[in-house]
ZADO-1210 file (C-alpha; in nm, 4 decimals, padded with zeros to 6 digits):
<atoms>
<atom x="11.4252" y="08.3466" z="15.2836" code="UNK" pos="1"/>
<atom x="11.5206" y="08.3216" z="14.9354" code="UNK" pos="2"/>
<atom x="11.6806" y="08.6227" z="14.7538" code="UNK" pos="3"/>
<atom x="11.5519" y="08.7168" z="14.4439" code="UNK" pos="4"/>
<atom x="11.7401" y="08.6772" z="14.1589" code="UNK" pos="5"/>
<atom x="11.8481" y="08.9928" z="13.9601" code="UNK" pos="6"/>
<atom x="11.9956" y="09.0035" z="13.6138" code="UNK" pos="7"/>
<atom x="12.3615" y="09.1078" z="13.5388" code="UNK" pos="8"/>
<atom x="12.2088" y="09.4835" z="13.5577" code="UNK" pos="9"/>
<atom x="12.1092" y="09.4471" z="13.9284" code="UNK" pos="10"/>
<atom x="11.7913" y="09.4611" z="13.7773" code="UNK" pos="11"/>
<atom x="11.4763" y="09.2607" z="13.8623" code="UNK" pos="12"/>
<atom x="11.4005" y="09.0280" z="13.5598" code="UNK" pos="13"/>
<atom x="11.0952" y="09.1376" z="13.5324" code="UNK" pos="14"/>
<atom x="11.2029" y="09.5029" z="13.5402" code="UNK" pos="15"/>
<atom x="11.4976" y="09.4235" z="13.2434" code="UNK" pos="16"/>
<atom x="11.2071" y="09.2590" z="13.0415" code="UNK" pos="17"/>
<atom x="10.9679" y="09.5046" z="13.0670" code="UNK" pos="18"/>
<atom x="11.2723" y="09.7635" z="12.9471" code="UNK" pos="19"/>
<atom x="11.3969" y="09.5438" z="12.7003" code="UNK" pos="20"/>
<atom x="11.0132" y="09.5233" z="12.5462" code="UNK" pos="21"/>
<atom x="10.9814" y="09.8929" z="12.5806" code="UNK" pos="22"/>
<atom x="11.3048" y="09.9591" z="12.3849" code="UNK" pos="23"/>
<atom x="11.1979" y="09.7177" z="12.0867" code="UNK" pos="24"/>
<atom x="10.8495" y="09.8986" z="12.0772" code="UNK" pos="25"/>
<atom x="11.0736" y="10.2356" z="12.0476" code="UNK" pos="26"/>
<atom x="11.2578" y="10.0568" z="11.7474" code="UNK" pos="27"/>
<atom x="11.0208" y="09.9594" z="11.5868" code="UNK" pos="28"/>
<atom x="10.8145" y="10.3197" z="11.5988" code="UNK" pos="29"/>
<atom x="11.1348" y="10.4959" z="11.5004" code="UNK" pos="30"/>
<atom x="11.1379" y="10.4542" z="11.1296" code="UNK" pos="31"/>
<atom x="10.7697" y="10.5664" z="11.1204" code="UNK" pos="32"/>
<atom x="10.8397" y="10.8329" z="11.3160" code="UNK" pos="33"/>
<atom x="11.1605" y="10.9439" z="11.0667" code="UNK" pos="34"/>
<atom x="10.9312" y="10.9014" z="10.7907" code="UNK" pos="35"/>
<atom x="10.6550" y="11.1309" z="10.9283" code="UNK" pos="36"/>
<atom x="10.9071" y="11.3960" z="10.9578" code="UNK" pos="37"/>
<atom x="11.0253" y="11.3724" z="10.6445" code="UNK" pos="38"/>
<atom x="10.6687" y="11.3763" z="10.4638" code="UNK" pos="39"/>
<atom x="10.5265" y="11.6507" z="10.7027" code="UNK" pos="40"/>
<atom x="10.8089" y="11.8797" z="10.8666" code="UNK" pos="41"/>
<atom x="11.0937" y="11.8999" z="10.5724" code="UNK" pos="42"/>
<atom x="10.8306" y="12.0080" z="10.3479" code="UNK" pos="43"/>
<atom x="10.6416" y="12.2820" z="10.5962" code="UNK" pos="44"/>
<atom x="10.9864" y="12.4006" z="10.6457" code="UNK" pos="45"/>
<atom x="11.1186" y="12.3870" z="10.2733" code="UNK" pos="46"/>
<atom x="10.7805" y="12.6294" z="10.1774" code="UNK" pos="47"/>
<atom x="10.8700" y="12.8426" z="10.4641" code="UNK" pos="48"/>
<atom x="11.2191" y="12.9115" z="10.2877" code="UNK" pos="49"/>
<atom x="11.0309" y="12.9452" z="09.9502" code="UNK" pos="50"/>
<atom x="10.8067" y="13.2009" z="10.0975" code="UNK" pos="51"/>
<atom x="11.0201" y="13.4520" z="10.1391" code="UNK" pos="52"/>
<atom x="11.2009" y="13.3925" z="09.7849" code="UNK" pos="53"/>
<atom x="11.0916" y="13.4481" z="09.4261" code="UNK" pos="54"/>
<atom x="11.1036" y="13.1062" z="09.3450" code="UNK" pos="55"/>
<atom x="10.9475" y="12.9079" z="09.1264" code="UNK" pos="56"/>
<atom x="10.9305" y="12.5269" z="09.0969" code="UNK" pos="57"/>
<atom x="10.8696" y="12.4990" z="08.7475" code="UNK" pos="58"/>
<atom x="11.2245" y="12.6719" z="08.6576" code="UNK" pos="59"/>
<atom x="11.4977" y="12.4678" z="08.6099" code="UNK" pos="60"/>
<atom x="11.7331" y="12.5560" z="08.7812" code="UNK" pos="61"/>
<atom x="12.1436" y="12.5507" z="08.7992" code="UNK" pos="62"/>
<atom x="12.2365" y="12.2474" z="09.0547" code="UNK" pos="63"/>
<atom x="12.3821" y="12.4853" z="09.3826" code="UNK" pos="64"/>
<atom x="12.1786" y="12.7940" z="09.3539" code="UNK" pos="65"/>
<atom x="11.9500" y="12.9653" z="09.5891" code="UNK" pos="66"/>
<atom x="11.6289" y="13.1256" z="09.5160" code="UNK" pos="67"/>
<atom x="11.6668" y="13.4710" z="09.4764" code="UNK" pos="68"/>
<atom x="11.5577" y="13.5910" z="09.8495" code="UNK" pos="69"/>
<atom x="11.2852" y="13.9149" z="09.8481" code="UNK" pos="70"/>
<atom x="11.2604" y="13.8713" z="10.2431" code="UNK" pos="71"/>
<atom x="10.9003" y="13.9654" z="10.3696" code="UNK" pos="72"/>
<atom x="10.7771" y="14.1353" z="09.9972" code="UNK" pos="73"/>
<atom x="10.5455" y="13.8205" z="09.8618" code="UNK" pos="74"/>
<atom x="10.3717" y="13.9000" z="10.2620" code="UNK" pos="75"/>
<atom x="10.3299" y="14.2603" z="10.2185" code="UNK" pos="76"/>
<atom x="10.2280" y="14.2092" z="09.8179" code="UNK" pos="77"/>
<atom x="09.9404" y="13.9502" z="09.9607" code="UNK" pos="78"/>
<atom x="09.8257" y="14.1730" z="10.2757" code="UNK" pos="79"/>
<atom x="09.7950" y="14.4818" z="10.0651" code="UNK" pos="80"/>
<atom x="09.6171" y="14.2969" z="09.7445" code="UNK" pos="81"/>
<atom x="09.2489" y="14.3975" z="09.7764" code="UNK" pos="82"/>
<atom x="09.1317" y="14.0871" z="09.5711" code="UNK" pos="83"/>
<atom x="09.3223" y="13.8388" z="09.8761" code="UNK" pos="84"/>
<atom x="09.0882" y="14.0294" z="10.1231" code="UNK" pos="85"/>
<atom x="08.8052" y="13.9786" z="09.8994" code="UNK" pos="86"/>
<atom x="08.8803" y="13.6085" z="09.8687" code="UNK" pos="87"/>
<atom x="08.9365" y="13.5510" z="10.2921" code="UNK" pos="88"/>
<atom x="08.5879" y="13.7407" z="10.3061" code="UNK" pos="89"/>
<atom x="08.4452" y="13.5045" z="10.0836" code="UNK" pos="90"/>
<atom x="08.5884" y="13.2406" z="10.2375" code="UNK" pos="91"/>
<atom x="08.4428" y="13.3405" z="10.5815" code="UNK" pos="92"/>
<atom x="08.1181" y="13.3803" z="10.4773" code="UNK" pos="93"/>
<atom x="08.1657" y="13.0257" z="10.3439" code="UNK" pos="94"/>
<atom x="08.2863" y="12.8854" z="10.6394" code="UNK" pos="95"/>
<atom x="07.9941" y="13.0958" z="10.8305" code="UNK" pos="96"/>
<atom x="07.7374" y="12.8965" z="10.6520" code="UNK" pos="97"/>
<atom x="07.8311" y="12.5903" z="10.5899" code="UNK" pos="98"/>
<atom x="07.9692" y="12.4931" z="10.9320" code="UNK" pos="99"/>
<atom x="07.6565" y="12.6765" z="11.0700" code="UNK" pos="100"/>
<atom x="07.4561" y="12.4613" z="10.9002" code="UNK" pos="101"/>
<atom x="07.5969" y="12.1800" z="11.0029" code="UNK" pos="102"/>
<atom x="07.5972" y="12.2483" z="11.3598" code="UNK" pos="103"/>
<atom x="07.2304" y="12.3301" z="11.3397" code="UNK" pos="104"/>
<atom x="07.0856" y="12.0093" z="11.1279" code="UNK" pos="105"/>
<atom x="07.3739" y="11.7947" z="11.3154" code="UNK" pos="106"/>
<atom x="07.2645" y="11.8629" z="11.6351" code="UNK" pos="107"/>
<atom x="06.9270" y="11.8527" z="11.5308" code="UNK" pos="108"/>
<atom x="06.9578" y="11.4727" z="11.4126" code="UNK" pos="109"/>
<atom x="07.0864" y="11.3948" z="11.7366" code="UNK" pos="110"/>
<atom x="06.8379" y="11.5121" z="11.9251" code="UNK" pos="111"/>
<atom x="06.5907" y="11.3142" z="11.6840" code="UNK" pos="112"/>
<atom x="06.7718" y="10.9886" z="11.6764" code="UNK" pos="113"/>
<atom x="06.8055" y="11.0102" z="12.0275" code="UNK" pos="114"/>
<atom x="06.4740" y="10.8525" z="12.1292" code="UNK" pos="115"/>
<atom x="06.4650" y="10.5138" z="12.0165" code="UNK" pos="116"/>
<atom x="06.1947" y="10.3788" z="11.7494" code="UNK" pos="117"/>
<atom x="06.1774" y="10.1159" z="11.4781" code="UNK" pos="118"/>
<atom x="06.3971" y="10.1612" z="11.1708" code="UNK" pos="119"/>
<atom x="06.6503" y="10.3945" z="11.3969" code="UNK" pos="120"/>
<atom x="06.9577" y="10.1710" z="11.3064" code="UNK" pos="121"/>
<atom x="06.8968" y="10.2088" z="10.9458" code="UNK" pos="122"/>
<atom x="06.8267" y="10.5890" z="10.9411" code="UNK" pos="123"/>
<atom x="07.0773" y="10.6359" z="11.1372" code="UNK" pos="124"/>
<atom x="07.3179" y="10.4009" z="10.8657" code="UNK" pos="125"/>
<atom x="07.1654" y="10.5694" z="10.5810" code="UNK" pos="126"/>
<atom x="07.2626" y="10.9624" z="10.7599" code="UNK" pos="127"/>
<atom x="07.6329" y="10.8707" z="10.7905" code="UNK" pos="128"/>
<atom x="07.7075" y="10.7249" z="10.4103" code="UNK" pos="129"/>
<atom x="07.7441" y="11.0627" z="10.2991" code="UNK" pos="130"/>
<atom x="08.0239" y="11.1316" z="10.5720" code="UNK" pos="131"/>
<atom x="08.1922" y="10.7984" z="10.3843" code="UNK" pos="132"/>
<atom x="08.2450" y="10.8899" z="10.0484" code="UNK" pos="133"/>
<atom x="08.5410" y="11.1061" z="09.9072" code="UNK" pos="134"/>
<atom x="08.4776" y="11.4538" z="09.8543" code="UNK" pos="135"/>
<atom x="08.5659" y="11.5199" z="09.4954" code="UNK" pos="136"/>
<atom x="08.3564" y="11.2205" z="09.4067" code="UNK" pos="137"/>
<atom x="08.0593" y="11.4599" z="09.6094" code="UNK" pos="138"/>
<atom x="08.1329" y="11.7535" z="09.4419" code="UNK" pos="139"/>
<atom x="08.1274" y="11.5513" z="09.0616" code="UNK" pos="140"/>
<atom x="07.7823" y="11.4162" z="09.1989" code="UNK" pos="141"/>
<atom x="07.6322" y="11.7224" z="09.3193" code="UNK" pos="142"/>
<atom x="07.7626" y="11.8769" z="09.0083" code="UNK" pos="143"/>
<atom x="07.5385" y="11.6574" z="08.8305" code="UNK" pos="144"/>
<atom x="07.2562" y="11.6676" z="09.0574" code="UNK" pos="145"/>
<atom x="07.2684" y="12.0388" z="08.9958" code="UNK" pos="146"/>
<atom x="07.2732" y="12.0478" z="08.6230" code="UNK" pos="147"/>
<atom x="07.0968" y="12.3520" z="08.4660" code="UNK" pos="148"/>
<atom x="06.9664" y="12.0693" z="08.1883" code="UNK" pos="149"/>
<atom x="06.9163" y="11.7221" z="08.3045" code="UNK" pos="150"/>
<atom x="07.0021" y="11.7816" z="08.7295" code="UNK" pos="151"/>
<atom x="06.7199" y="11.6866" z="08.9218" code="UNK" pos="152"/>
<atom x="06.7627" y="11.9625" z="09.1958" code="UNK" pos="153"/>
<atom x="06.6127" y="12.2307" z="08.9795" code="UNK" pos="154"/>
<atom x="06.3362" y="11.9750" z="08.9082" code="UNK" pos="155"/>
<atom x="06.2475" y="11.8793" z="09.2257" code="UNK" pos="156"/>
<atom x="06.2165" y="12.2228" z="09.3706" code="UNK" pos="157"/>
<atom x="06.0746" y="12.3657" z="09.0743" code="UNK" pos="158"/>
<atom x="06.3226" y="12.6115" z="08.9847" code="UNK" pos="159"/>
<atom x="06.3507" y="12.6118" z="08.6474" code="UNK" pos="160"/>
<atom x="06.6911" y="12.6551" z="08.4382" code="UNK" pos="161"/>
<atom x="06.9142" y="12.7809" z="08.7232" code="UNK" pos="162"/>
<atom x="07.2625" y="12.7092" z="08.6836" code="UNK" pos="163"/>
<atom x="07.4253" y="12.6230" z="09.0073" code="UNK" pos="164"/>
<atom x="07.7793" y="12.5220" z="08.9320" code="UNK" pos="165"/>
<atom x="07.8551" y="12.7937" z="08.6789" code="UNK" pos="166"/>
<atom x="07.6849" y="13.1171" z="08.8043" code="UNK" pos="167"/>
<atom x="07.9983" y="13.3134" z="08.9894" code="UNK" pos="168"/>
<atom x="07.6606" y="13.5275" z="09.2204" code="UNK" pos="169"/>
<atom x="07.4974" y="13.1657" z="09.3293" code="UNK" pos="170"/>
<atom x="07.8150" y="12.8604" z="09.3055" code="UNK" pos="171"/>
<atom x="07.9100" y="12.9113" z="09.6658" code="UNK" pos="172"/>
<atom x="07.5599" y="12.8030" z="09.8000" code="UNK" pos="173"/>
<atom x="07.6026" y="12.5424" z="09.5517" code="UNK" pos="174"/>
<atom x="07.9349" y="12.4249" z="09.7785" code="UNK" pos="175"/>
<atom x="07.7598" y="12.4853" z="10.1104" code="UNK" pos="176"/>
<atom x="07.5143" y="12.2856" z="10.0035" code="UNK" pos="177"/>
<atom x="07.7460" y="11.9932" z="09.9709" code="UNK" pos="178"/>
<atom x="07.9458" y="12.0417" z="10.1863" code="UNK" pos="179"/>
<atom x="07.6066" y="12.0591" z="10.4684" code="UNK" pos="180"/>
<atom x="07.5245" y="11.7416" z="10.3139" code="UNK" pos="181"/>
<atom x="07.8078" y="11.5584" z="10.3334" code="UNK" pos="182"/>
<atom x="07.9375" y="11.6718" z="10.6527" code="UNK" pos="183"/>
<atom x="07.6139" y="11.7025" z="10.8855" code="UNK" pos="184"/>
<atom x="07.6570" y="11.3085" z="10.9862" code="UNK" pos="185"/>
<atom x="07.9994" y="11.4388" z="11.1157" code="UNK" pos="186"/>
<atom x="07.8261" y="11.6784" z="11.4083" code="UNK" pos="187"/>
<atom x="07.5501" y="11.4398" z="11.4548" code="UNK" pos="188"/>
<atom x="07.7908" y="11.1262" z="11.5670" code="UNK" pos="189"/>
<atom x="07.9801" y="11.3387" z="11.8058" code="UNK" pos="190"/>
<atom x="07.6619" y="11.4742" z="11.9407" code="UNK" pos="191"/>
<atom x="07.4941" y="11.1509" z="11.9971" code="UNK" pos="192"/>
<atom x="07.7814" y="11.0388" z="12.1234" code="UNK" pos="193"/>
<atom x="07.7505" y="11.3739" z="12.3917" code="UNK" pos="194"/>
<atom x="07.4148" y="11.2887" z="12.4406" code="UNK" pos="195"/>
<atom x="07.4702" y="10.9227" z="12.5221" code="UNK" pos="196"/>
<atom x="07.6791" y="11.0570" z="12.7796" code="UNK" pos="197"/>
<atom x="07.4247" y="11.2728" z="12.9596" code="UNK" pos="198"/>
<atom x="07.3329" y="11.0770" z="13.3472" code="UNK" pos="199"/>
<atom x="06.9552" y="10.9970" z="13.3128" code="UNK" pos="200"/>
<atom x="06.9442" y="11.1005" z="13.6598" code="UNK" pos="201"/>
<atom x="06.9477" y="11.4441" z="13.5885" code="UNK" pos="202"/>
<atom x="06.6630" y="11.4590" z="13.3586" code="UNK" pos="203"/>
<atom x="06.4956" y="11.2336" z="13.6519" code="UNK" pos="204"/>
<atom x="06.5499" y="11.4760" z="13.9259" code="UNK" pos="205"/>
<atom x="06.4482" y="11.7745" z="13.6531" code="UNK" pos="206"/>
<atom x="06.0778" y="11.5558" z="13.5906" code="UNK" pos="207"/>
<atom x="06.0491" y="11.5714" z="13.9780" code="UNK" pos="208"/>
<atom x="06.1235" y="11.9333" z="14.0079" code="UNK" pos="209"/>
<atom x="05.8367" y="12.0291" z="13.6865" code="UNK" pos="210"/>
<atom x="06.1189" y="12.1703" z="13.4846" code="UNK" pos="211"/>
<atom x="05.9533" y="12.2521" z="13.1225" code="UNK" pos="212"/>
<atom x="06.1245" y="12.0817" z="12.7929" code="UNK" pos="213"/>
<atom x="06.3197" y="12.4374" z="12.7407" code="UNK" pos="214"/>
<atom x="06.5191" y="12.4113" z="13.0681" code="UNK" pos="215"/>
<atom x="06.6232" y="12.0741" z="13.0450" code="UNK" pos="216"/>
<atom x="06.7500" y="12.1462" z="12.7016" code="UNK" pos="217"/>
<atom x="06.9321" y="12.4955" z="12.8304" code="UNK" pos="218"/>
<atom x="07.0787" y="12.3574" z="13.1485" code="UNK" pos="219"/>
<atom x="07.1365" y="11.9537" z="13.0980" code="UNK" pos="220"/>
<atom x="07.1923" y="11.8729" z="12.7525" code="UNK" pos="221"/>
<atom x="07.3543" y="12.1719" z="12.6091" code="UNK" pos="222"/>
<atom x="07.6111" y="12.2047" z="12.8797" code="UNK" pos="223"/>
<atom x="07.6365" y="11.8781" z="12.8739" code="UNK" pos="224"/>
<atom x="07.7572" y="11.8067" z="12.4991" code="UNK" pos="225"/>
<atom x="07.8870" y="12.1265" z="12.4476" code="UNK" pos="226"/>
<atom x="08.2292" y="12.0207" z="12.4774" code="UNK" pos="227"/>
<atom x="08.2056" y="11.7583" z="12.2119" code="UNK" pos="228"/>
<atom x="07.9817" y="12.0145" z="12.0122" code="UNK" pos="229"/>
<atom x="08.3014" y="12.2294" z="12.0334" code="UNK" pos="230"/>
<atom x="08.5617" y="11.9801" z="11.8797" code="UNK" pos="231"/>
<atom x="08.2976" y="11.8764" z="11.6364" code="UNK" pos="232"/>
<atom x="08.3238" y="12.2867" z="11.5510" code="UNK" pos="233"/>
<atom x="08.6942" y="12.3443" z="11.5886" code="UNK" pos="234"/>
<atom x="08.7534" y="12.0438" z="11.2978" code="UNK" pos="235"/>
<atom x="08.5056" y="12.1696" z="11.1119" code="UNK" pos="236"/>
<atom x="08.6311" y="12.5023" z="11.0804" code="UNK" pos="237"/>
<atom x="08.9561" y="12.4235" z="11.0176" code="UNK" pos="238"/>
<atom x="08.8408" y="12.1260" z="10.7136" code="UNK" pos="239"/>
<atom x="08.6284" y="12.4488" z="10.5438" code="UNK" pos="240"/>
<atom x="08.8650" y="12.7469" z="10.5687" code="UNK" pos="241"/>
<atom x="09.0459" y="12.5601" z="10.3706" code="UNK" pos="242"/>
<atom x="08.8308" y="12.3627" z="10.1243" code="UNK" pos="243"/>
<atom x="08.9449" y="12.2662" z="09.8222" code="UNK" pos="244"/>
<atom x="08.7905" y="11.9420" z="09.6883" code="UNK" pos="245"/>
<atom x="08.4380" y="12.0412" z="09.6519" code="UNK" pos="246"/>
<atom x="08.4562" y="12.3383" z="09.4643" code="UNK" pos="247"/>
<atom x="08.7129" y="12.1341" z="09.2337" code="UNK" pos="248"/>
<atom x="08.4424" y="11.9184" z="09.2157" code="UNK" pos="249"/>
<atom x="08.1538" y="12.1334" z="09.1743" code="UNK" pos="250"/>
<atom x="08.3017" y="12.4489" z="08.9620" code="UNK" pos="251"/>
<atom x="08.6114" y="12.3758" z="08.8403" code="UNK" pos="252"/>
<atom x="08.8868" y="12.6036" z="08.8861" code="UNK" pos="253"/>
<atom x="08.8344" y="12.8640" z="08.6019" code="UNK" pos="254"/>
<atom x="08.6618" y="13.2449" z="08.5847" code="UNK" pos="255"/>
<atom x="08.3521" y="13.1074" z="08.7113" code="UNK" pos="256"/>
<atom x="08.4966" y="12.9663" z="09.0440" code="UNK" pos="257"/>
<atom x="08.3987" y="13.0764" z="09.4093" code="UNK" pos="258"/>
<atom x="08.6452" y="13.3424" z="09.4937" code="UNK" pos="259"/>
<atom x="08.7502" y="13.1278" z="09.7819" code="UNK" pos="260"/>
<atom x="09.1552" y="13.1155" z="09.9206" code="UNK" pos="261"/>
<atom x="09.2174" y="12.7663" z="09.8486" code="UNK" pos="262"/>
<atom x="09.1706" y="12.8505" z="09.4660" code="UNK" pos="263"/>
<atom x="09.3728" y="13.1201" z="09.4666" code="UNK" pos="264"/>
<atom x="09.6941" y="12.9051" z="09.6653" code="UNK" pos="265"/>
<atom x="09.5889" y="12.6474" z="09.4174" code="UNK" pos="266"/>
<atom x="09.6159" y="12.9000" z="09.1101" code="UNK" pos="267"/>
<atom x="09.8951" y="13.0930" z="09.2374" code="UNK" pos="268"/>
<atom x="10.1235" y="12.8011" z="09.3165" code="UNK" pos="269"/>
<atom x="10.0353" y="12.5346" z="09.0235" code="UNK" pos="270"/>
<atom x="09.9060" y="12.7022" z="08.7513" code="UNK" pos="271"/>
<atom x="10.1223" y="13.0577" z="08.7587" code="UNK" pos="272"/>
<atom x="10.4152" y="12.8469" z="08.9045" code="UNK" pos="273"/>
<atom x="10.4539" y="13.1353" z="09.1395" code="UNK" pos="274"/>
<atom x="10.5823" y="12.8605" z="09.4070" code="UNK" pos="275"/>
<atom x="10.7128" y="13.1335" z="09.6613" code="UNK" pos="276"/>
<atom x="10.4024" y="13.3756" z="09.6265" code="UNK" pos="277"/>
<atom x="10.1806" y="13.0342" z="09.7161" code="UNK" pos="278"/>
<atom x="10.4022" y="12.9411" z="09.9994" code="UNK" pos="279"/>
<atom x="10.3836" y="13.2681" z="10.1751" code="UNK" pos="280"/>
<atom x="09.9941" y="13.2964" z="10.0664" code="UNK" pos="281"/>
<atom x="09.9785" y="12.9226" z="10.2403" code="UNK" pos="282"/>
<atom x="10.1162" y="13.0282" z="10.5871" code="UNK" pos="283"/>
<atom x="09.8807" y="13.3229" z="10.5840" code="UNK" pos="284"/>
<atom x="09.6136" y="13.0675" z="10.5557" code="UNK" pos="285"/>
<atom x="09.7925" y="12.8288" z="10.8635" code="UNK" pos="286"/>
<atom x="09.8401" y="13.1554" z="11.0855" code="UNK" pos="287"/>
<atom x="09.4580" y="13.2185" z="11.0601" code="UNK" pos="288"/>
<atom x="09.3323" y="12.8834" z="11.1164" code="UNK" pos="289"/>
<atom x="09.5841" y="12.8314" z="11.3762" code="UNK" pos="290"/>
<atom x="09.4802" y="13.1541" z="11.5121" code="UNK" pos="291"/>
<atom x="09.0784" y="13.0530" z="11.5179" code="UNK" pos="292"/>
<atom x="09.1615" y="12.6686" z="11.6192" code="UNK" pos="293"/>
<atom x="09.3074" y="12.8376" z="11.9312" code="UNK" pos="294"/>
<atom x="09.0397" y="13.0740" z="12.0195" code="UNK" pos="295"/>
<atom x="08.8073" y="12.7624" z="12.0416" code="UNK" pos="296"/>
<atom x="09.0213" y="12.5349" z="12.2004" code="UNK" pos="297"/>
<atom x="09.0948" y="12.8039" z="12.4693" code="UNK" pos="298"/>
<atom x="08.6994" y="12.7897" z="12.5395" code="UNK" pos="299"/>
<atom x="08.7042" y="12.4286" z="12.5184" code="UNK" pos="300"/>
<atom x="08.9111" y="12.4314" z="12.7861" code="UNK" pos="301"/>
<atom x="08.6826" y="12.6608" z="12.9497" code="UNK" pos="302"/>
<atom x="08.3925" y="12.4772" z="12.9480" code="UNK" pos="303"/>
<atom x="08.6184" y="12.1037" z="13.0575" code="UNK" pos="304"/>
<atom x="08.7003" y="12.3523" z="13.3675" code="UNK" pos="305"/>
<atom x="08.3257" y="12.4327" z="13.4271" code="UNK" pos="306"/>
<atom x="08.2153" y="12.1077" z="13.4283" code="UNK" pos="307"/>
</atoms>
């Protein structure tokens, strides 16, 4: 029998190959990879410095010196401002109804485009387009669309001279409104996608057993796409806690702006220069979504485990 050959390693050739391939791929990745961290981690940590100074980036400063370092006071300033705990209530209440809406209609679509009829490819095309375009350019439109003059929202629904984008008690369902509209197609591809997934067989053996409409709903599909219903939730939640685009779009940034936390970071840290204050404002803002991101993703897991 013939011995196989083996390169100067004492390796198989096949095995020194397949390492030598593996180490170019690692090569290759590794400037990527260096210039990831340098766009995403150097700055996350460089704010985390700032937020605990009294620094700001609009001060020259002398080459060598250190921002003056106030330790934890721009945290305790924040958590004991009443108007900050105004603004994160807003901003729940935001996130409450516009992600609630889209869960709703999203699902809702699925459901719909789930039976298959003429003209389904095109609804279907014409539902996601929203999804596609960028969201300032959605917030200038529904700005627009929602002009107290010439908008045709207040037209169509008879409304008379309401002014949507500039009235500080009715702007925010002015946002939600966009933001459902542009963001429904989201939850509706992940829950056909759910819904694809569901074994005819068990809506077979339900038929056979007289189950009503109601309990193939509550104990096939639900369960079923719930798990996909619950990342379609988690990035959801995170994308409007911290919205920023749309009410750029839609209000502006002035007095008569949603009191929502992303103005305020984007106030705080660009237009007062107070670059510390922002920083230590913005890691408030990770903490909590970080903090909510988990609590779903802890009952995502639940529900994988279920199944």
């Amino acid at each position: 029998m013939k011995k196989n050959r083996k390169s100067g390693s004492g390796k198989p050739p096949r095995l020194a190959n397949s390492m030598k391939e593996t180490n170019f791929v690692r090569i290759c990745i590794l400037p990527t990879i260096i210039l990831l961290i340098l766009i995403n981690i150097v700055p996350l940590l460089s704010s985390l410095r700032y937020s605990f100074t009294e620094y700001t980036a609009r001060k020259l400063t002398v080459p060598g010196e250190n921002p003056l370092f106030i330790g934890n006071e721009n945290y305790i300033n924040l958590l004991t401002d009443p108007s900050v705990w105004e603004r994160f209530t807003t901003t729940a209440r935001y996130v409450i109804l516009s992600v609630g809406g889209e869960m709703i209609l999203g699902f809702s679509f699925a459901l719909l485009l789930q039976t298959k009829f003429k003209g389904r490819g095109i609804i279907q095309t014409l539902l996601v387009l929203p999804m596609t375009m960028s969201p300032v350019i959605v917030g200038l439109m529904w700005k627009l669309f929602l002009d107290p003059n010439w908008g045709m929202f207040n037209y169509l629904l008879g409304l008379g001279r309401v002014d949507w984008a500039q009235d500080p008690n009715i702007n925010l369902y002015a946002i939600v409104m966009a933001d459902i509209w542009m963001w429904t197609p989201f939850v509706m591809l992940l829950s056909l996608a759910g819904l694809s997934a569901v074994p005819q067989s068990l809506y077979e053996a339900a038929e056979v057993d007289r189950a009503s409409g109601w309990f193939k709903f509550t104990r096939i599909t639900l369960p079923m796409v719930s798990p996909l219903l619950m990342i379609a939730l988690i990035f959801r939640v995170m994308e409007a806690f911290k919205v920023f685009d749309l009410p750029m779009g839609i209000t502006g940034t002035g007095a008569a702006a949603p009191p929502l936390i992303s103005i305020k970071l984007y106030k705080d840290t660009f237009l007062t220069w107070k670059t510390g204050y922002g920083s230590a404002l913005g890691y408030i803002v990770l903490l909590i979504v970080v903090a909510i991101t988990s609590i779903f993703v802890k009952y995502l897991n639940k529900a994988k485990q279920e199944d």
